[in-house]
PQR file with spaces between the fields and no chain letter, atoms N, CA, C, O and H, PARSE charges and radii, in Angstrom:
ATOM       1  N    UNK     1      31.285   85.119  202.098 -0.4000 1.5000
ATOM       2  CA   UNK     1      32.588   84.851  201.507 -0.0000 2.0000
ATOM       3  C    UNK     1      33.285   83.711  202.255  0.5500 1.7000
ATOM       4  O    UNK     1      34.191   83.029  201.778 -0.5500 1.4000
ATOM       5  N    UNK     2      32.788   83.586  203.420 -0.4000 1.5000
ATOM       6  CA   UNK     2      33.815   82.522  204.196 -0.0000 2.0000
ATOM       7  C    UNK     2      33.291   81.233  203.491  0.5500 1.7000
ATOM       8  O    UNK     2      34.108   80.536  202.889 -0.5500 1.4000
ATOM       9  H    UNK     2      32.051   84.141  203.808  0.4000 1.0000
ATOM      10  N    UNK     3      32.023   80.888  203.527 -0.4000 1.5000
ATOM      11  CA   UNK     3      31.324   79.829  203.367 -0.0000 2.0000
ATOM      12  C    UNK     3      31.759   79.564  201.929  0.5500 1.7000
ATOM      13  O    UNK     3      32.289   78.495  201.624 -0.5500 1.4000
ATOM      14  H    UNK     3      31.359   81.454  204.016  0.4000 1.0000
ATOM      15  N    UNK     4      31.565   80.410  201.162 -0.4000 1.5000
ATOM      16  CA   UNK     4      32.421   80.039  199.744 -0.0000 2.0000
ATOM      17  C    UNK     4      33.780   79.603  199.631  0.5500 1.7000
ATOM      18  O    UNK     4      34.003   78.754  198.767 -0.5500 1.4000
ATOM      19  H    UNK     4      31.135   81.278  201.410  0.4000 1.0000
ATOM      20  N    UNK     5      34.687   79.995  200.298 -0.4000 1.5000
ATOM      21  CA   UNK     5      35.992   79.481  200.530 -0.0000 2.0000
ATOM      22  C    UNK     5      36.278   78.664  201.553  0.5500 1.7000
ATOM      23  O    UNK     5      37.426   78.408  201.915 -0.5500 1.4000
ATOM      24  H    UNK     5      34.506   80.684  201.000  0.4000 1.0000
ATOM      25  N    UNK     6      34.835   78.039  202.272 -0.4000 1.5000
ATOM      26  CA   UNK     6      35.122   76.985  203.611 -0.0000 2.0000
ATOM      27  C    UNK     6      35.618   75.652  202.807  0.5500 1.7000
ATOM      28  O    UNK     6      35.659   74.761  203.655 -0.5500 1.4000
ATOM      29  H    UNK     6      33.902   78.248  201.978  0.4000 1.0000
ATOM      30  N    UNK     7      36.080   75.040  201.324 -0.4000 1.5000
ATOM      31  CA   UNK     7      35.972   73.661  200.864 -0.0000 2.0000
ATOM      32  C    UNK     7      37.473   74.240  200.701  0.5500 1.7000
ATOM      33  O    UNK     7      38.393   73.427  200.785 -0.5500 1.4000
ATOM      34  H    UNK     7      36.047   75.764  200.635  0.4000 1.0000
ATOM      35  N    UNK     8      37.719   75.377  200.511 -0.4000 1.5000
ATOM      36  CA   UNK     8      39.176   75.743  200.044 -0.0000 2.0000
ATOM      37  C    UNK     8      40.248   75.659  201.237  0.5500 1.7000
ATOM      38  O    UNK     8      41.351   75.113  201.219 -0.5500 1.4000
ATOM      39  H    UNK     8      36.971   76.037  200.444  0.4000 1.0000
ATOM      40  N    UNK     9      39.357   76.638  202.707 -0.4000 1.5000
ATOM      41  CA   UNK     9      40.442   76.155  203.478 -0.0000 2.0000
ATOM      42  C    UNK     9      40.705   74.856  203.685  0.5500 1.7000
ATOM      43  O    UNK     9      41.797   74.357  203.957 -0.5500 1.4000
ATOM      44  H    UNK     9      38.461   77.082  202.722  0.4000 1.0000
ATOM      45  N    UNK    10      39.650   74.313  203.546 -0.4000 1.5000
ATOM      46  CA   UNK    10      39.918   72.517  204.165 -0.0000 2.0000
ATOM      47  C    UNK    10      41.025   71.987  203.437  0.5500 1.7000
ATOM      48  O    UNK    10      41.925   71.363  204.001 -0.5500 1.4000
ATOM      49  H    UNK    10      38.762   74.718  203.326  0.4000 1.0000
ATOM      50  N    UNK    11      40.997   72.228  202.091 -0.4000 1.5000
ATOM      51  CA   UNK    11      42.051   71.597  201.591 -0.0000 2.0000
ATOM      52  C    UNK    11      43.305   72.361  201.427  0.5500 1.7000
ATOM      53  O    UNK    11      44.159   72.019  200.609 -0.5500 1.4000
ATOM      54  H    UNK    11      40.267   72.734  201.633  0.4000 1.0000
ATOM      55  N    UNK    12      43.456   73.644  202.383 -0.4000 1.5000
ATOM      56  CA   UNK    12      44.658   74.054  202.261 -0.0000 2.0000
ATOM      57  C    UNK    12      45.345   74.079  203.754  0.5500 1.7000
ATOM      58  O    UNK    12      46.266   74.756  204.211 -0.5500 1.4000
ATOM      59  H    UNK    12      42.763   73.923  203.047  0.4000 1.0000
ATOM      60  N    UNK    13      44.582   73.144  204.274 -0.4000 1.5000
ATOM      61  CA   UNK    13      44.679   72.976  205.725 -0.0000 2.0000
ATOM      62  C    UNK    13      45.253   71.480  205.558  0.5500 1.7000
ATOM      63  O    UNK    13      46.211   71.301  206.310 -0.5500 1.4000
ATOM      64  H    UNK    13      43.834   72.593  203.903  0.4000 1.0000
ATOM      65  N    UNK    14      45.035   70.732  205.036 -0.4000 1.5000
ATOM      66  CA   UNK    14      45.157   69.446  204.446 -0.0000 2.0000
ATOM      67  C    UNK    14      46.570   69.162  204.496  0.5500 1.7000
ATOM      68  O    UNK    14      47.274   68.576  205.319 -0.5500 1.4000
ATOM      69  H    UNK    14      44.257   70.876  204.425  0.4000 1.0000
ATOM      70  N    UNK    15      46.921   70.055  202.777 -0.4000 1.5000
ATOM      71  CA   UNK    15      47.919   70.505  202.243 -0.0000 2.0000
ATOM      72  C    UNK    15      48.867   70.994  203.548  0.5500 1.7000
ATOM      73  O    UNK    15      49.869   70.348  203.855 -0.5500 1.4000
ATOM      74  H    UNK    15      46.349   70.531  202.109  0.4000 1.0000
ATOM      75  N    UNK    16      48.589   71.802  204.042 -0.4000 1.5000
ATOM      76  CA   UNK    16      49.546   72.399  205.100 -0.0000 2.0000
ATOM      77  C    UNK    16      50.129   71.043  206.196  0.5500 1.7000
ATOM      78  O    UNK    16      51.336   70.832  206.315 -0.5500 1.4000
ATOM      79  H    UNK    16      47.775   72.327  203.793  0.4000 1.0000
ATOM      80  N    UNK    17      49.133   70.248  206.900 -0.4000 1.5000
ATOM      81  CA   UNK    17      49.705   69.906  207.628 -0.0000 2.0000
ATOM      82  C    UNK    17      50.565   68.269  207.253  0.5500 1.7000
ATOM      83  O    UNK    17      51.095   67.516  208.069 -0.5500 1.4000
ATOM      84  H    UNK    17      48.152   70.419  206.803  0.4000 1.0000
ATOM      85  N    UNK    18      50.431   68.069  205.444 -0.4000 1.5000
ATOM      86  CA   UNK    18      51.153   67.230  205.554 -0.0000 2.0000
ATOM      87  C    UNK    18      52.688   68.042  205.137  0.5500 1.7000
ATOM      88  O    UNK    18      53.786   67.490  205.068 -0.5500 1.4000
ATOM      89  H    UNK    18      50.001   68.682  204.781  0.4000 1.0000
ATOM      90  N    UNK    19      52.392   69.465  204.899 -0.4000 1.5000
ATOM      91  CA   UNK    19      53.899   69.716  204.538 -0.0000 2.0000
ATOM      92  C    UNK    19      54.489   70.455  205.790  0.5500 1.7000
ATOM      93  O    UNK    19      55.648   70.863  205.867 -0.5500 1.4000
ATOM      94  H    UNK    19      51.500   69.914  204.956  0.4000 1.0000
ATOM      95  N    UNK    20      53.554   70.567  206.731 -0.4000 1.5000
ATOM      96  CA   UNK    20      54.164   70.580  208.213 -0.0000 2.0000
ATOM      97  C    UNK    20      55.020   69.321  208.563  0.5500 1.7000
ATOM      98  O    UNK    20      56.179   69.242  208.969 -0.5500 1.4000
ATOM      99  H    UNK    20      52.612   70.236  206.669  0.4000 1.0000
ATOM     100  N    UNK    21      54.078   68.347  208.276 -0.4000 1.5000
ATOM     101  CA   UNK    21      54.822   67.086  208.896 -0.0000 2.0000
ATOM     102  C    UNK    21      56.339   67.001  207.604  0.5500 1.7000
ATOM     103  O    UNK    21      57.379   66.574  208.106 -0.5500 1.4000
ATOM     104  H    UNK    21      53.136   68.411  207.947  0.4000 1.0000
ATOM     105  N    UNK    22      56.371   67.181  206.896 -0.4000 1.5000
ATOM     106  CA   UNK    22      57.288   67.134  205.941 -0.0000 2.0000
ATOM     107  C    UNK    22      58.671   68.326  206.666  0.5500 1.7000
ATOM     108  O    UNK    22      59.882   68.112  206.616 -0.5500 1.4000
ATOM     109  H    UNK    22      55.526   67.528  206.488  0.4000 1.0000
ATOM     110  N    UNK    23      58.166   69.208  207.118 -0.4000 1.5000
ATOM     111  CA   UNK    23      58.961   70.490  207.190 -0.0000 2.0000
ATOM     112  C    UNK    23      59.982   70.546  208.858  0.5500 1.7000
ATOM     113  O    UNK    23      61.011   71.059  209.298 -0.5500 1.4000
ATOM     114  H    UNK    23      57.182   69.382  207.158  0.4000 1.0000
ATOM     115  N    UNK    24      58.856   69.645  209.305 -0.4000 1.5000
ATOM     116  CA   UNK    24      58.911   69.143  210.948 -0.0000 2.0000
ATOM     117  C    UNK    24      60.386   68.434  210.649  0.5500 1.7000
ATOM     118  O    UNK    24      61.428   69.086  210.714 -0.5500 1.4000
ATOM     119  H    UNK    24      58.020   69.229  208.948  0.4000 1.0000
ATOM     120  N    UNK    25      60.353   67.192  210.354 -0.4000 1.5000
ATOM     121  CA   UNK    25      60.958   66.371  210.408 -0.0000 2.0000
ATOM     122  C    UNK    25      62.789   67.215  210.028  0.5500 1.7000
ATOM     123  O    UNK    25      63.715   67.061  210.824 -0.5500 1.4000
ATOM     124  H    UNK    25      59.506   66.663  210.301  0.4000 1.0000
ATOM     125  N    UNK    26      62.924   67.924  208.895 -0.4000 1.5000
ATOM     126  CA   UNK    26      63.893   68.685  208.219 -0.0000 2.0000
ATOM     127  C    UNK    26      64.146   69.899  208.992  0.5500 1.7000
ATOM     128  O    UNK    26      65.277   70.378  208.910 -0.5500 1.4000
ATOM     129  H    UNK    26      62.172   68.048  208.248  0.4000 1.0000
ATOM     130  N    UNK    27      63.108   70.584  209.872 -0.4000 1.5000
ATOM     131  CA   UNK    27      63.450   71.342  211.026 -0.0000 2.0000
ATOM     132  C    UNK    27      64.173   70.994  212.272  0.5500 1.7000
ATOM     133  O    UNK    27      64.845   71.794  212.922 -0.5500 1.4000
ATOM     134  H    UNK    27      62.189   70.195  209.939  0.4000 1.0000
ATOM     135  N    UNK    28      63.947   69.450  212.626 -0.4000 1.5000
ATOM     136  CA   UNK    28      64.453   68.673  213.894 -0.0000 2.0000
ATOM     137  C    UNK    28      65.701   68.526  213.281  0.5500 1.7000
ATOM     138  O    UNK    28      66.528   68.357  214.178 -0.5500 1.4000
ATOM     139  H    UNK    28      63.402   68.800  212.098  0.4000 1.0000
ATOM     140  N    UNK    29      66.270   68.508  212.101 -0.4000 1.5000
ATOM     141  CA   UNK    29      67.520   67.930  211.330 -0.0000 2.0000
ATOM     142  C    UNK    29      68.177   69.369  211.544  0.5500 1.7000
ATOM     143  O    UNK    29      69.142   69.454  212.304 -0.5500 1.4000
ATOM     144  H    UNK    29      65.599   68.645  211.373  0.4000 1.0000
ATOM     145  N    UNK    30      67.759   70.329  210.997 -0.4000 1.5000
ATOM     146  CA   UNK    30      68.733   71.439  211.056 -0.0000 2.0000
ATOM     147  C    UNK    30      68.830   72.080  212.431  0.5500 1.7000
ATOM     148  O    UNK    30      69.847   72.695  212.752 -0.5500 1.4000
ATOM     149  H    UNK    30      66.976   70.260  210.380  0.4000 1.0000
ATOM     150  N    UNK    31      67.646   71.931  213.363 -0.4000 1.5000
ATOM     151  CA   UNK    31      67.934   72.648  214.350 -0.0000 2.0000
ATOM     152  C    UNK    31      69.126   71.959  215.225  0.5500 1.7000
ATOM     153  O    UNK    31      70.075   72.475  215.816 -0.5500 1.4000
ATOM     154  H    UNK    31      66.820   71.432  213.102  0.4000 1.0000
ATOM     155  N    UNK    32      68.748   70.694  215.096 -0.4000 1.5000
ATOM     156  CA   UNK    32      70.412   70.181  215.851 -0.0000 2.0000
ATOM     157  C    UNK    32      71.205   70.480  215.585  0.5500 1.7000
ATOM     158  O    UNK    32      71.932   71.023  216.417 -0.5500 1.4000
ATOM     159  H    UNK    32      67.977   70.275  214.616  0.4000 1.0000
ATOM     160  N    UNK    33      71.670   70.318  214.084 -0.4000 1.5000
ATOM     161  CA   UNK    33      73.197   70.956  213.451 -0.0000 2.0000
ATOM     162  C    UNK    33      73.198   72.179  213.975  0.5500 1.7000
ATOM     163  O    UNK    33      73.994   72.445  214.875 -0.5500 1.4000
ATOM     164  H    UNK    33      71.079   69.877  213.409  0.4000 1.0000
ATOM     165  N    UNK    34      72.044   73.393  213.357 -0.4000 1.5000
ATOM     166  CA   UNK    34      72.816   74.759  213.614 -0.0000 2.0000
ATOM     167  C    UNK    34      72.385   75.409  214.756  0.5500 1.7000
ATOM     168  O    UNK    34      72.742   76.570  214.954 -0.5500 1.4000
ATOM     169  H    UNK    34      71.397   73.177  212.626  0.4000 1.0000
ATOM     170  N    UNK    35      71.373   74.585  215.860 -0.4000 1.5000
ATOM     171  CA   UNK    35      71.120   75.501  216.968 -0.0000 2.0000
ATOM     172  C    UNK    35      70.629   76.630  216.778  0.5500 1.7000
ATOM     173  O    UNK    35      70.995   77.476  217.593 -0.5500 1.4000
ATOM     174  H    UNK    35      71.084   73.641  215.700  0.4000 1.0000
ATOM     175  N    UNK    36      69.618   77.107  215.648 -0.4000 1.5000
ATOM     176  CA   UNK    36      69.678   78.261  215.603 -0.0000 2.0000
ATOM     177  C    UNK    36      67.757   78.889  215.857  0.5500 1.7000
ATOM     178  O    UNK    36      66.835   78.927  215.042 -0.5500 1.4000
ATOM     179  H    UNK    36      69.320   76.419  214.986  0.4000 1.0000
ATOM     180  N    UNK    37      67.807   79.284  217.316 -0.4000 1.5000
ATOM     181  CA   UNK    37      66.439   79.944  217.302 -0.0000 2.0000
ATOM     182  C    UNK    37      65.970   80.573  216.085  0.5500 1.7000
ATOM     183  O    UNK    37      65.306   79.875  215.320 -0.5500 1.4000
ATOM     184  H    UNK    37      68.556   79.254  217.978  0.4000 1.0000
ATOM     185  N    UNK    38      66.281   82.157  215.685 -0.4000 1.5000
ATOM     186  CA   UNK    38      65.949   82.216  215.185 -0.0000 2.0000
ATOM     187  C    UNK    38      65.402   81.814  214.021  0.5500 1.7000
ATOM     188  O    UNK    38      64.429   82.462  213.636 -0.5500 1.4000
ATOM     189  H    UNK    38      66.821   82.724  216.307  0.4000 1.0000
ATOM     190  N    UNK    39      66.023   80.305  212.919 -0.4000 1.5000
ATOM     191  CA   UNK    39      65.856   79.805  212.198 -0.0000 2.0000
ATOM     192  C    UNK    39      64.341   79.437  212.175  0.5500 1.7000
ATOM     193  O    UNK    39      63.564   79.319  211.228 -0.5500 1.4000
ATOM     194  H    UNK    39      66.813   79.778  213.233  0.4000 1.0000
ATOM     195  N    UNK    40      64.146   79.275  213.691 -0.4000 1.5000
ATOM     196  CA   UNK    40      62.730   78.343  213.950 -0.0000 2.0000
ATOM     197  C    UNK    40      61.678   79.386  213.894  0.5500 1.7000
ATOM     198  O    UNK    40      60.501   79.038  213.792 -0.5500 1.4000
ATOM     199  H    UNK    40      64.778   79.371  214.460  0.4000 1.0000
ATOM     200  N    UNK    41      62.067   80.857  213.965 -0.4000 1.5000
ATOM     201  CA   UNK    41      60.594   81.536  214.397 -0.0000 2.0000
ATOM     202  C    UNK    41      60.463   82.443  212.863  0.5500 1.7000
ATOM     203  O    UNK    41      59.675   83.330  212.535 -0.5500 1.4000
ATOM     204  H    UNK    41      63.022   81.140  214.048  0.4000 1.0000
ATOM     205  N    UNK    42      61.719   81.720  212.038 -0.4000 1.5000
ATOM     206  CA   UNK    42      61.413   81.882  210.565 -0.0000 2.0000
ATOM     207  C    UNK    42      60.658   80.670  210.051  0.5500 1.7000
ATOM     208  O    UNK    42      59.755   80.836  209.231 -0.5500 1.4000
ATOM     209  H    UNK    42      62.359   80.999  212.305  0.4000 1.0000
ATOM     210  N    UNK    43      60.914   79.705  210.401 -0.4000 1.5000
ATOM     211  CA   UNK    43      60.151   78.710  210.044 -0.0000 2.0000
ATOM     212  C    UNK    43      58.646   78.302  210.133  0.5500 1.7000
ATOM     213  O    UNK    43      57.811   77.804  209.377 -0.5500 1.4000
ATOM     214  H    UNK    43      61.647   79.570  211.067  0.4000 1.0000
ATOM     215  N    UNK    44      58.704   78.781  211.508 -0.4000 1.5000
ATOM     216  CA   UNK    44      57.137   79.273  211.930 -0.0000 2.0000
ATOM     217  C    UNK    44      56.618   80.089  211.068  0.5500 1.7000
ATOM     218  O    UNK    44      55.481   79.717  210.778 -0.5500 1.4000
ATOM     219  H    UNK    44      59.382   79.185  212.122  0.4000 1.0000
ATOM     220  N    UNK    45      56.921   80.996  210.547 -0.4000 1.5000
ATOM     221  CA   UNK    45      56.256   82.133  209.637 -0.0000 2.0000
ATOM     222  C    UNK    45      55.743   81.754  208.568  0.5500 1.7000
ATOM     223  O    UNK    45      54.613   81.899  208.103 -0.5500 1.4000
ATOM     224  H    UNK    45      57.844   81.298  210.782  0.4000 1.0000
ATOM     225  N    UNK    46      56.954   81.090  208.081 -0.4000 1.5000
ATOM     226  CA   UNK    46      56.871   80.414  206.508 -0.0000 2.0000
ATOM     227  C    UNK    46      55.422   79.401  206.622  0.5500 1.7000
ATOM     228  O    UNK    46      54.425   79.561  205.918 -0.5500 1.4000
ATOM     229  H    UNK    46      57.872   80.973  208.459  0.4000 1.0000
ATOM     230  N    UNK    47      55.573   78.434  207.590 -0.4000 1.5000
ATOM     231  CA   UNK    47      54.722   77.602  207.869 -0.0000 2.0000
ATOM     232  C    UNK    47      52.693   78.361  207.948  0.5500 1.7000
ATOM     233  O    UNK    47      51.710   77.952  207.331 -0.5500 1.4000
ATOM     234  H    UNK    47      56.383   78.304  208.162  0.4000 1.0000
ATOM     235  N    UNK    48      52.761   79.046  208.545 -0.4000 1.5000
ATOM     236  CA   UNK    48      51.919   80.292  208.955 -0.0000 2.0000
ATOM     237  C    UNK    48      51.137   80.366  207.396  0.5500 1.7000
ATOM     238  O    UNK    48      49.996   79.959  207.174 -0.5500 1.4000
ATOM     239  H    UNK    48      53.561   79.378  209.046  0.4000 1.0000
ATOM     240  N    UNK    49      52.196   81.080  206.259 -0.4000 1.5000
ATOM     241  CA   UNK    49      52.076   81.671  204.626 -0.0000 2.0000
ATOM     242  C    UNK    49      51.202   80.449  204.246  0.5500 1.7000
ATOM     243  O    UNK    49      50.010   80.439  203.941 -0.5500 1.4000
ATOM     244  H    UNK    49      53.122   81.411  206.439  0.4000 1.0000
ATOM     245  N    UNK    50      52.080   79.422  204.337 -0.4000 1.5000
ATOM     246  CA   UNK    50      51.980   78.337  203.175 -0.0000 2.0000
ATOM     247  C    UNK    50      50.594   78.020  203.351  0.5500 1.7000
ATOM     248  O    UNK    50      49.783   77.890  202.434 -0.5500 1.4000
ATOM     249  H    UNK    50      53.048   79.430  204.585  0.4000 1.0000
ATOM     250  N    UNK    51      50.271   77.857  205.058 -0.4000 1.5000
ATOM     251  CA   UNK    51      48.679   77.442  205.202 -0.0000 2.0000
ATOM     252  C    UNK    51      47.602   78.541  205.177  0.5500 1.7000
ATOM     253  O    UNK    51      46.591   78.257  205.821 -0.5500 1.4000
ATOM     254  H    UNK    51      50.929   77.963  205.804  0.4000 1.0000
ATOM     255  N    UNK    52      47.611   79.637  204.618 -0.4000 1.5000
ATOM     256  CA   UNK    52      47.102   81.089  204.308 -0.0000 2.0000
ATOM     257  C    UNK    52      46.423   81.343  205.679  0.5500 1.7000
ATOM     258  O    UNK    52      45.193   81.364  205.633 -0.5500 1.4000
ATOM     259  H    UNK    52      48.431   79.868  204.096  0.4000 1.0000
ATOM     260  N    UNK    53      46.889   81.501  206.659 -0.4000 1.5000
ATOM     261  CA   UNK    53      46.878   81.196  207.812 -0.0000 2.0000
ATOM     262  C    UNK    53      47.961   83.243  208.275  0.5500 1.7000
ATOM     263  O    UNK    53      49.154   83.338  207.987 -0.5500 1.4000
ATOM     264  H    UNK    53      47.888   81.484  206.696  0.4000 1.0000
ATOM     265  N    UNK    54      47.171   84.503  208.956 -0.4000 1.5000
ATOM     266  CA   UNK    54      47.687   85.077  208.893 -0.0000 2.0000
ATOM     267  C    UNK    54      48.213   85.453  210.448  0.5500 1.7000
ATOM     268  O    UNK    54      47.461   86.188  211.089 -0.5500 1.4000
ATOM     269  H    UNK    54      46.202   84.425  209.191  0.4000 1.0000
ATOM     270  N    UNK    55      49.162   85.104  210.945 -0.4000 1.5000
ATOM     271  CA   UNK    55      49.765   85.521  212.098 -0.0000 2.0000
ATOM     272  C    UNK    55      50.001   86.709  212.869  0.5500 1.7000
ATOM     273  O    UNK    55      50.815   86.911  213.770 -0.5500 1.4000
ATOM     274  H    UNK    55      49.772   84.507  210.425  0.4000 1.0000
ATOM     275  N    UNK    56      49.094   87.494  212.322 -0.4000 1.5000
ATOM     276  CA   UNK    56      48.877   88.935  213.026 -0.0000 2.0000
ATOM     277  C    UNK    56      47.896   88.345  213.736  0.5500 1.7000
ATOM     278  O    UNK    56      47.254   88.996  214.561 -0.5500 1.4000
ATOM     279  H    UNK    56      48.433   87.329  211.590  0.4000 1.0000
């Protein structure tokens, strides 16, 4: 099963890290304004989902 879905992660790894770099940039923007840790270790999570990537 992995090997069948090894062309899938690639491209959802792809996908992920240009909308990391997308998400990065809009994270450095809000974390200045609102200072807000927690915001970031929500952000992390989200980030985590999007790249089917499971953080347990």
């Amino acid at each position: 099963m992995l090997n069948w879905n090894e062309h899938e992660a690639e491209n959802k790894t792809e996908k992920g890290e240009q909308v990391y770099g997308l998400m990065a940039g809009f994270k450095s923007d809000f974390i200045d304004h609102a200072g807000n840790a927690v915001g970031s270790v929500s952000d992390a999570a989200a980030e985590f989902a999007m790249m089917g990537i499971s953080s347990k």
